[in-house]
N, C-alpha and C positions, 0 to 999 in steps of 0.2 A: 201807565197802568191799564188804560184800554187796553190794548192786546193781549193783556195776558190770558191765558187760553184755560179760560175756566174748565171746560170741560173734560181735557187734556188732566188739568188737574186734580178735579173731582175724581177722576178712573185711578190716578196715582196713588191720591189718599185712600182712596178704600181698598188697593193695591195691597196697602202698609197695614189695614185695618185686616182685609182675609189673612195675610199671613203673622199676623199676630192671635188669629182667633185660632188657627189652624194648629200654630205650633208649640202656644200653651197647651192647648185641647191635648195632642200628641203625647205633650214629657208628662199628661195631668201634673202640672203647676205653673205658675208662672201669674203674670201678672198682664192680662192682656187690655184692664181699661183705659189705661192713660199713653201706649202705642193709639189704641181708638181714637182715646179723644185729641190725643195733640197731633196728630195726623197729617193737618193743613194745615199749622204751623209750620212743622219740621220739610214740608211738601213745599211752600214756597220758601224757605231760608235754603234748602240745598238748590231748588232748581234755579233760585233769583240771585243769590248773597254769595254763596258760599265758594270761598276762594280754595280750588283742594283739585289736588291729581290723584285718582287713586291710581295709575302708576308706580308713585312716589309718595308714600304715605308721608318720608320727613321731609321731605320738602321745607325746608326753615322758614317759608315768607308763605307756606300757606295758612289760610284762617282754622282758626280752632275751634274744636263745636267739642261742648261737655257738655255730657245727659249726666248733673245731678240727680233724677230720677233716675238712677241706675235702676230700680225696680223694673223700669218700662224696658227694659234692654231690647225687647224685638223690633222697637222703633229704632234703636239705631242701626241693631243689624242688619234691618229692611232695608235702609236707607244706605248702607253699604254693602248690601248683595246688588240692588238696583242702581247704584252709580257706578259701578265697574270694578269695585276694590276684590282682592284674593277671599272672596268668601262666597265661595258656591252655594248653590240650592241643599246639597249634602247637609251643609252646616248646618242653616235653617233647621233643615226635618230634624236634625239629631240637635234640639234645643232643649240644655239643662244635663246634654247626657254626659257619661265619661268618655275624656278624651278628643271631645268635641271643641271646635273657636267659639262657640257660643255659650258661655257659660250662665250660670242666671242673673247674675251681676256683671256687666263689662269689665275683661280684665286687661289693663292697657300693654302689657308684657306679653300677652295671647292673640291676640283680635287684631288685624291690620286695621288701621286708620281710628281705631280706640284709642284717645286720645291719654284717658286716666282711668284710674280701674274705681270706679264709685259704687252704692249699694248705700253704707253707712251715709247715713241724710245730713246734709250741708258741707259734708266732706268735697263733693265735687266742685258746687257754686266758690268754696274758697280754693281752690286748685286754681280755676279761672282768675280768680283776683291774683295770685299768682303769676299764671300766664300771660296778663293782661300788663301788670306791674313789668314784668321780662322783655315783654314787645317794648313799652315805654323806656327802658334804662337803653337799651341793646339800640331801638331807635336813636337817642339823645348820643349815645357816646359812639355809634359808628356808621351814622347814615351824614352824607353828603352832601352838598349840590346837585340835582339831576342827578344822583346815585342814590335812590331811597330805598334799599338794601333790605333794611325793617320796617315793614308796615302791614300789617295785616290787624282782624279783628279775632277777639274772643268772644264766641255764642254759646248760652248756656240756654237751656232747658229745665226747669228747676219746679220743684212742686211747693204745697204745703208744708209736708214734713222736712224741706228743705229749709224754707224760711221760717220752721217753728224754733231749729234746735240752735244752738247757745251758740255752736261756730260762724253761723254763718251771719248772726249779729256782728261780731266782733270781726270778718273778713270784709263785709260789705258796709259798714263803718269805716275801716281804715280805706278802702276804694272809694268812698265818697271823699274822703279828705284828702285824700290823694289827688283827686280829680281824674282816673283814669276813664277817657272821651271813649278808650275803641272797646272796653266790656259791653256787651249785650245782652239780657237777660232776657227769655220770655218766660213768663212766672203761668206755669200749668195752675188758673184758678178755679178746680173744678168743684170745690166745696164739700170734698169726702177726700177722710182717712180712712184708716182701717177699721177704727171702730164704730165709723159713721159719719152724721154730717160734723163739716170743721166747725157749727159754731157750738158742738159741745166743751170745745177747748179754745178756740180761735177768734176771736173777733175784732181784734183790731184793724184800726186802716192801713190795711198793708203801703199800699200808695203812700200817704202821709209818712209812716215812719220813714220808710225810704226815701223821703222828701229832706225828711230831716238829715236826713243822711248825706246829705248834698247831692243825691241821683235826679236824672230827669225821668219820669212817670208819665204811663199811658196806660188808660185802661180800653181792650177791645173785645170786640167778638171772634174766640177764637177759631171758632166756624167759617171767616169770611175772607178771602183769600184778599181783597181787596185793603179790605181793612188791616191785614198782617203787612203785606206791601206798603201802604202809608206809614204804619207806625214804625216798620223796621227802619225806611227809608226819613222820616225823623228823625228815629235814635242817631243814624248814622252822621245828620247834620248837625249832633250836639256833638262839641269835642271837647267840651271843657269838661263834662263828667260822665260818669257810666248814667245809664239807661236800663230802666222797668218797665217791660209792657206786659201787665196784667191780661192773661186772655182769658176770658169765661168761655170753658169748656163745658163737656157733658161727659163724664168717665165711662165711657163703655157707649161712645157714641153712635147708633143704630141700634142696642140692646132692646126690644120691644120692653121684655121685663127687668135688665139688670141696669139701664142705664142710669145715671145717676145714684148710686147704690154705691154702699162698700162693696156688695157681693160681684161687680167689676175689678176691683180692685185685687185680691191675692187666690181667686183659685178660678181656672176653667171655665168660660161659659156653659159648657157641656154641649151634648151635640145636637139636642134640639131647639136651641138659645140659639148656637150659632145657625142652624138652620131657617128660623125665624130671621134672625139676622141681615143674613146676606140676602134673603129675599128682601127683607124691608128694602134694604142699598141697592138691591137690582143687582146682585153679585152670585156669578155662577154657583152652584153649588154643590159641581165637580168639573174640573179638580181638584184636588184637594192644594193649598201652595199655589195656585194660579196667579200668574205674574202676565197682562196681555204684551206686546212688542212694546205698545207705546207711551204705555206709564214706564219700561226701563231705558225706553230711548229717552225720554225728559229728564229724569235724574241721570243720565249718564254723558246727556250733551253739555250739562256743566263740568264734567269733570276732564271731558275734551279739550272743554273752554282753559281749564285750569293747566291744562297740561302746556298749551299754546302760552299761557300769563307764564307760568315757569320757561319754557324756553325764551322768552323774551328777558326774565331776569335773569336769566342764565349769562344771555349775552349782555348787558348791565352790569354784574358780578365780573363778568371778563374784563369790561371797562371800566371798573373802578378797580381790581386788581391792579390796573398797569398805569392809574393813576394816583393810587396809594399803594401802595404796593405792604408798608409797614401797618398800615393800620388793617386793610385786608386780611395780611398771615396771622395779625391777632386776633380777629373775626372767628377766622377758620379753625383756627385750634381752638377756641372755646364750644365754637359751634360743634367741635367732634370732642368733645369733653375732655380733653387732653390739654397737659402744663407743660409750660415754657421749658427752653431746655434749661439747667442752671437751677430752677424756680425755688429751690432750700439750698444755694450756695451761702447766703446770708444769715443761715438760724444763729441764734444768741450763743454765748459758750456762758455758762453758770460757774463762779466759783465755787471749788469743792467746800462744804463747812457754813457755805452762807445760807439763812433761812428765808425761803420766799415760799410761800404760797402757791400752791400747782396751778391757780386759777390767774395771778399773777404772770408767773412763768410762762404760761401759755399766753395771757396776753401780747408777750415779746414775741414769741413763736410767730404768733398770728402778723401780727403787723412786719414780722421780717418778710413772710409768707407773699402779704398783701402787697407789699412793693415789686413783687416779680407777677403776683399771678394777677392783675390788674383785672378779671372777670371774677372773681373773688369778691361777693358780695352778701354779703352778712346783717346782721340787728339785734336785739335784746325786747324782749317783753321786760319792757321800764325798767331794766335793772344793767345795765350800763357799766355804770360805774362799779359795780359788784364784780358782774360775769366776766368784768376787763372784755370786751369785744369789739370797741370802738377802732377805728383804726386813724393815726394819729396825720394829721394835716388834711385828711379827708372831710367834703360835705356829706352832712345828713341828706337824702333824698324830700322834695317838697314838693308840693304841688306845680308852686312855680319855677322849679328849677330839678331835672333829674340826673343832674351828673356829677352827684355826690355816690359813694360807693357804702352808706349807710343807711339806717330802716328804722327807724326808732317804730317799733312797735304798738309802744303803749302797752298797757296790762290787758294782752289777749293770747296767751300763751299758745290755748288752742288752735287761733287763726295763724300765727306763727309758724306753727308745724305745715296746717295746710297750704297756706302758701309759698311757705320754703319748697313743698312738694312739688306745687304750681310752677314754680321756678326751672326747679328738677325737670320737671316733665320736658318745659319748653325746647329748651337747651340753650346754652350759648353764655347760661352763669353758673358758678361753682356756689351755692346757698349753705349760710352756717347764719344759728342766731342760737339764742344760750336764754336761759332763765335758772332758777335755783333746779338741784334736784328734786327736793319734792313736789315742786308744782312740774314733775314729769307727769305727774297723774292728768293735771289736765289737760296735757297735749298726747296722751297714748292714741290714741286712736287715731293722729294723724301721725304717730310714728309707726305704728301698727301700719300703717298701709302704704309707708316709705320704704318699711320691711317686705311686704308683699310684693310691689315695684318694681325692690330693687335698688333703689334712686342713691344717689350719692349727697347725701344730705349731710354736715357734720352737725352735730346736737352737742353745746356745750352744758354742760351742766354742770354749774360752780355749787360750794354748801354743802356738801356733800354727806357729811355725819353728823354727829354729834360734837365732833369739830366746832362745827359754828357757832357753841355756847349760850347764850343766853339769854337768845332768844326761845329756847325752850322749843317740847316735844311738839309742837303743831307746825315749825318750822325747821327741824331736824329729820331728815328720812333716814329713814329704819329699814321699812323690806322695798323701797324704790328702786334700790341696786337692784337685788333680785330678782324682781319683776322683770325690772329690762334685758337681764338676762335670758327670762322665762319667752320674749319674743324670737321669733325663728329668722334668721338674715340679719339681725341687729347686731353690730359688733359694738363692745363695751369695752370700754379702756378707761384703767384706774390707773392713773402712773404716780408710782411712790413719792417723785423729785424732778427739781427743774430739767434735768438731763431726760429724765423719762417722758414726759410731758414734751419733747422736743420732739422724741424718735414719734411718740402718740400722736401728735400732729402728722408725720410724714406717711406714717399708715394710713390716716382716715384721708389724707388727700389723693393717696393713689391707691386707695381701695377700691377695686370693682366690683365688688358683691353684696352690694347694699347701704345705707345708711349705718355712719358711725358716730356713738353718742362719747363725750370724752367725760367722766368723771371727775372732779377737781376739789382741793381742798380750799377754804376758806380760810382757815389758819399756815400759819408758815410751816415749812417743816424743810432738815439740814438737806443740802444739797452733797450728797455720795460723793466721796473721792473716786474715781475711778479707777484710780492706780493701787486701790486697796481692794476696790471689788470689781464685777467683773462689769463689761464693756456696757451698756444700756440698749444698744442697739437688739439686745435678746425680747425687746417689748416685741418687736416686730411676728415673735412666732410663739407670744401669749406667755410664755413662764421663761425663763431660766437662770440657771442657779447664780446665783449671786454672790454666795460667800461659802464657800466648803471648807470643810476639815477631813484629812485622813479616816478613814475607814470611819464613816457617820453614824450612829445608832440612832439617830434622830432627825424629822425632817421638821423645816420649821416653815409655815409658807404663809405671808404677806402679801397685801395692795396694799397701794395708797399708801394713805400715814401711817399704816400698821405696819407697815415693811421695816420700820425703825423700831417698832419696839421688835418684832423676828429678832434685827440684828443683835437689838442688846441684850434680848434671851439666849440668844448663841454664847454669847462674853458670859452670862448668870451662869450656861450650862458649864462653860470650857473650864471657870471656876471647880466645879466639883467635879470636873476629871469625865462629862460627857460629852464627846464630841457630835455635832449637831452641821446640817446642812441648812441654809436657808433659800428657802426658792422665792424668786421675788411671782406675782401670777397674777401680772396686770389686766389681762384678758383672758376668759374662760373659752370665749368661740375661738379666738386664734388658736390657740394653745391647743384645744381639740381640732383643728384642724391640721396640728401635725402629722406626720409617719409616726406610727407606734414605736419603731424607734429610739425616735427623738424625747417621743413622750415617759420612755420607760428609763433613758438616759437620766433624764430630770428628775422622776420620780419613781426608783427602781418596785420595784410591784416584791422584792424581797425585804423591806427593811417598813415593817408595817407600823411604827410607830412613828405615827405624821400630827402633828398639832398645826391647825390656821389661824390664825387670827383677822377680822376684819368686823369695822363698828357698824356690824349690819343684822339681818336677819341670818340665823345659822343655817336655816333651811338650805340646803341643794351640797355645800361644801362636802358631805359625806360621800359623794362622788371623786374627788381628791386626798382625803383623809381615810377612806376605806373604814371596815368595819372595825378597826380595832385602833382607829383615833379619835381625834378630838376636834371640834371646834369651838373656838373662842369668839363668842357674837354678843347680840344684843337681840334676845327672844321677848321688847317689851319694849316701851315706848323710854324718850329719853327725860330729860330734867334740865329745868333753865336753871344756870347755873357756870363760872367760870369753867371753859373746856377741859381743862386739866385736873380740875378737881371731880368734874361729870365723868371723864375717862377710868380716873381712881376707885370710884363710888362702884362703880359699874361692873369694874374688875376687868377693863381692858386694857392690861397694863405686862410691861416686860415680865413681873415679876410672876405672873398669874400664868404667862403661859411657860415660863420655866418650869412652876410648880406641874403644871399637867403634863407637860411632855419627861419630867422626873416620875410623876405615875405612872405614865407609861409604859418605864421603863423597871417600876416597879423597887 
C-alpha cells in the first residue's frame, strides 16, 4: 500500500470530479454530487481491483462493477472514457442528450462496459446479488483443477436510497444467507437525499443490520485512498460472506458552498460554483472536460493489465477445452445463451379430455426442459409447491453446497425479479422463478427493467383469475394481466391447456426479444383433442383459429380457461343455426407481431361482430373486438367463494357470451 501513487491519484479523482461538474453544467441536469464524492473510491477500485478489458467488454471471467447509484452516471462514464472502453470525449460533452451513450441513467443495452441499466434505487445492488449468485453456481458446476474458468468478483457502488428501498432488503438478505464471499459493496455514506440530510428518514445502523444479515462490515473514510485499499483488500479475504464498506463521503466534494447539501445532489453546480470549485481543487479552469495524459494513463493501465489476465485465460479455456472437452461445449453454449440441440425432444404429450391445471402442466414442461437444458436454473418466492417450479431429483442451492439447480427464494418476490435480472445480465444461466399473479405487482419494476434490457427471463406466473376461489378478491388478480400487457418487450402468454402451456414454454425459451411472463391456471381445465381442433403450435404467432365453421357471422376469442367456455358458446350458437369462429389469443404482443396478413386471416377486419372473453380487466380488448363488439371481463374486484360458482355470479360463463354475441347479431 506504500506505493500507491497518491498523487497520481488525487489528479485522477478530480479528473472524474471536472468532468462531472462540466457535463451536468452542459445538459443543465444531471446529478453531479455523488460522481464528486465517491471519486476516490471508484479511483482505486478500477486502477487497483478491477478485473476488465475494455477491448472485450464480455469478456465472461472479468469482474463486474454496478453503479446502483445509477443517478451518479458521469462516474461511470468517466471511469470508462479514461480506461480505454468505446466512449469518446463526444459522448461525455453530449451528456443526457438524444441519441447519445450517455444517457442520464446507465443503460446496459447502450453504453459499452455498463454492466445493468440502473436509476430506479436498489434495482442495481440486487442485480449484483444476481451476478454474484451466477459467478458462484457457474464456478461450483464447471470450474476444475488448475482450470478456474469462473472466478471473478461483483463491485457495487450503492447509495442511501439504495439501501432505503424494500428490494434491496430482501436481495441482500438472501446474499447474506447465501454466503456469497466475491459481492463487494461500497456503501456511498454521504448523509443526504434529496430532500436533505438522511436522518430526517434514516437512522438506523446500517453496519449492524447488514451484520445481521450475515455480511462482513467496514466503515471508512471515503476520502482516503489508503483507507479504500485496506478495506477492499479485507473484503477480498473474507470468502465466506459478501462485504459492507461504509465510506463517509462529502456529496459534492470541493463545493465551497453546495457541499454536503441536497443542492449537490440533482441539479448543476452552476457556473460560478463550479468556478469556485476547481479553484478550491487546484483544477484548471479551462478547458472545459480537461482529462491530463496521466490520470487516463492510470485508469487505462489496468485495463491493459486485464486484457493480458484475458489472454492468459484464454489459453486456460484452450486447456480445459481439450481436457473436458464435454463439459466445456456446455460452458460455451450457455455462456452464448443458446440451448442444446434436441433440448424439447422430451416435452410431455397430454391426453386429450383429461383436466390439469396449466400451472401443473407446465410444471412437466419444465422438468422435461431442465433435463436437457442443465444451465436452466430457476426458484419460487415460497410458493413452490403452487407455481410447480421445482425441478425433480434436483438440490436446492445452500450456502454450503451450490450445485443444486434450485433457489428457494423465500417471500421476496421483488428481489426475485432483480436477481433473476442479475443472472440474465451475467450470462451463462437461463433464469425462470414464478410466484402467484398478483403478487406481480411487487416485482414490476424489476420486470419493467427486464423489459428495458431485453433479458430472457421466464416469469411464471400461477393463480391466475378468479380461478383460484376462495381465497378471495385480495388474492385473485383482476387488471394484473393487463398491466403486463401495458409493458413494452414483455411478452405474456396465457395458454388455454396442457398442449398450449407446452408450445408456451418453447417460445419463451427461444425468445429473443425480451423477458417472457407465462400466465397459468390454478384450477384444472380439459385438455383439447387436437384432432378436433386445430394444431397448438398457433400459440407460437399469438392467436389462431381454433375451431371454425363455414361462412362465420361471429368471432368468438379466448385465453386461458376462457378458451373453453368460447368453445362451448360456438355449440350454444351452432344450436340456433349461427355459425361462429373461435380464435384461441394466447398472446397479444405475439400476435401483433404478425404480417397483417396473418392477422387479418384470423380475424377478418369484415365480419365485425367479435365477442372476448377473459376473467380480467376488459380495458384494452376493444383493440380486437373493434367498435362494434364486445367484451366479456371483470370491471371490479372478485369474491371468495367456490370458482365455479364465482365464474357464474360474475356472468363469465358460456352462456353469457352466447347471449352477447346473439346481440350482436341482433
Amino acid at each position: 500500500m506504500s506505493d500507491y501513487p497518491l498523487k497520481t491519484h488525487h489528479l485522477t479523482a478530480n479528473t472524474i470530479r471536472g468532468l462531472a461538474m462540466d457535463a451536468v453544467q452542459k445538459a443543465h441536469s444531471g446529478h453531479p454530487g455523488m460522481p464528486m464524492g465517491m471519486a476516490d473510491v471508484a479511483v482505486v477500485l478500477w486502477s487497483q481491483f478491477l478485473k476488465h478489458n475494455p477491448k472485450d467488454p464480455k469478456w465472461p471471467d472479468r469482474d463486474r462493477f454496478v453503479l446502483s447509484a445509477g443517478h451518479g452516471s458521469m462516474l461511470l462514464y468517466s471511469l470508462l472514457h479514461l480506461s480505454g472502453y468505446d466512449l469518446p470525449m463526444e459522448q461525455l460533452q453530449q451528456f443526457r442528450q438524444w441519441g447519445s451513450l450517455t444517457p442520464g441513467h446507465p443503460e446496459s443495452h447502450l453504453t459499452p462496459g455498463v454492466e445493468t441499466t440502473t436509476g430506479p434505487l436498489g434495482q442495481g445492488i440486487t442485480n449484483a446479488v444476481g451476478m454474484a449468485l451466477a459467478e458462484r453456481w457457474l464456478a461450483t458446476r464447471y470450474n476444475r483443477p488448475g482450470h478456474e474458468i469462473i472466478n471473478h468478483y461483483t463491485y457495487v457502488i450503492a447509495s442511501d436510497g439504495d439501501l432505503m428501498e424494500g428490494i434491496s432488503h430482501e436481495a441482500c438478505s438472501l446474499a447474506g444467507h447465501l454466503g456469497l464471499g466475491k459481492l463487494i459493496v461500497f456503501y456511498d455514506d454521504n448523509g443526504i437525499t434529496i430532500d436533505g440530510p438522511t436522518e430526517l428518514t434514516f437512522t438506523e445502523d446500517v453496519l449492524q443490520r447488514f451484520a445481521a444479515y450475515g455480511w462482513h462490515t467496514q466503515r471508512i473514510d471515503g476520502h482516503d485512498p489508503l483507507a479504500i485499499l485496506a478495506a477492499t483488500e479485507a473484503a477480498q479475504a473474507v470468502t465466506d460472506r459478501p462485504s459492507l464498506i461504509a465510506c463517509r463521503t462529502h456529496i459534492g466534494f470541493g463545493s465551497p458552498n453546495k457541499q454536503d447539501t441536497s443542492k449537490a445532489h440533482g441539479e448543476p453546480l452552476g457556473e460560478d460554483e463550479i468556478r469556485l470549485t476547481k479553484e478550491r481543487l487546484g483544477w484548471p479552469l479551462e478547458p472545459k472536460f480537461y482529462v491530463p495524459d496521466e490520470a487516463r494513463a492510470f485508469l487505462a493501465a489496468k485495463g491493459k493489465e486485464g486484457a493480458e489476465k484475458q489472454a492468459v485465460w484464454e489459453t486456460m479455456f484452450h486447456s480445459y477445452r481439450e481436457a473436458y472437452a464435454e463439459v466445456a461445449a456446455e460452458l460455451e453454449l450457455a455462456l452464448r445463451g443458446e440451448l442444446p440441440a434436441g433440448w424439447d425432444d422430451e416435452l410431455p404429450q397430454f391426453e386429450p379430455g383429461s383436466s390439469l391445471a396449466t400451472r401443473a402442466s407446465s410444471g412437466q414442461v419444465l422438468n422435461a426442459i431442465a433435463r436437457r437444458v442443465p444451465y436452466l436454473l430457476g426458484g419460487s418466492a415460497d410458493l413452490t409447491g403452487s407455481n410447480k417450479t421445482d425441478v425433480k431429483g434436483e438440490k436446492a442451492i445452500s450456502r454450503a453446497d451450490f450445485s443444486g439447480r434450485y433457489i428457494h427464494y423465500g417471500v421476496r418476490e421483488h428481489g426475485m425479479g432483480g436477481i433473476m435480472n442479475g443472472m440474465a445480465l451475467h450470462g451463462g444461466i437461463r433464469p425462470y422463478g414464478g410466484t402467484f399473479l398478483v403478487f406481480s405487482d411487487y416485482m414490476r419494476g424489476s420486470v419493467r427493467l427486464s423489459a428495458l434490457m431485453g433479458l430472457p427471463v421466464v416469469y411464471v406466473f400461477t393463480h391466475d383469475s378468479i380461478g383460484l376461489g376462495e381465497d378471495g378478491p385480495t388474492h385473485q388478480p383482476v387488471e394484473q394481466l393487463m398491466s403486463l400487457r401495458m409493458i413494452p418487450h414483455l411478452t405474456v402468454i396465457r395458454p388455454a391447456d396442457a398442449t398450449e402451456t407446452a408450445v408456451a414454454w418453447q417460445v419463451a425459451m427461444t425468445h429473443k426479444h425480451g423477458p417472457v411472463a407465462l400466465v397459468l391456471t390454478r384450477q384444472g381445465v380439459p385438455t383439447l383433442d387436437r384432432n378436433q381442433y386445430a394444431p397448438a403450435d398457433g400459440v407460437a404467432r399469438g392467436a389462431y383459429i381454433i375451431s371454425d365453421m363455414p361462412n362465420p357471422q361471429v368471432i368468438l376469442i379466448g385465453t386461458g380457461s376462457e378458451l373453453h367456455l368460447a368453445l362451448a358458446a360456438q355449440s350454444l350458437l351452432a344450436d340456433k343455426g349461427v355459425a361462429a369462429r373461435v380464435v384461441s389469443m394466447p398472446s397479444w404482443e405475439l400476435f401483433d407481431a404478425q404480417p397483417e396478413a396473418y392477422r387479418h386471416e384470423v380475424l377478418p377486419p369484415h365480419i365485425e361482430a367479435r365477442v372476448s372473453i377473459e376473467a380480467g380487466v376488459t380495458l384494452g380488448w376493444e383493440r380486437y373486438v373493434g367498435a362494434k363488439g364486445k367484451a366479456i371481463g371483470l370491471d371490479r374486484f372478485g369474491a371468495s367463494a367456490p370458482y365455479k360458482i364465482i365464474y357464474e355470479k360474475l356472468g363469465i360463463t358460456a352462456e353469457v357470451m352466447a347471449d352477447t354475441a346473439l346481440g350482436l347479431l341482433g
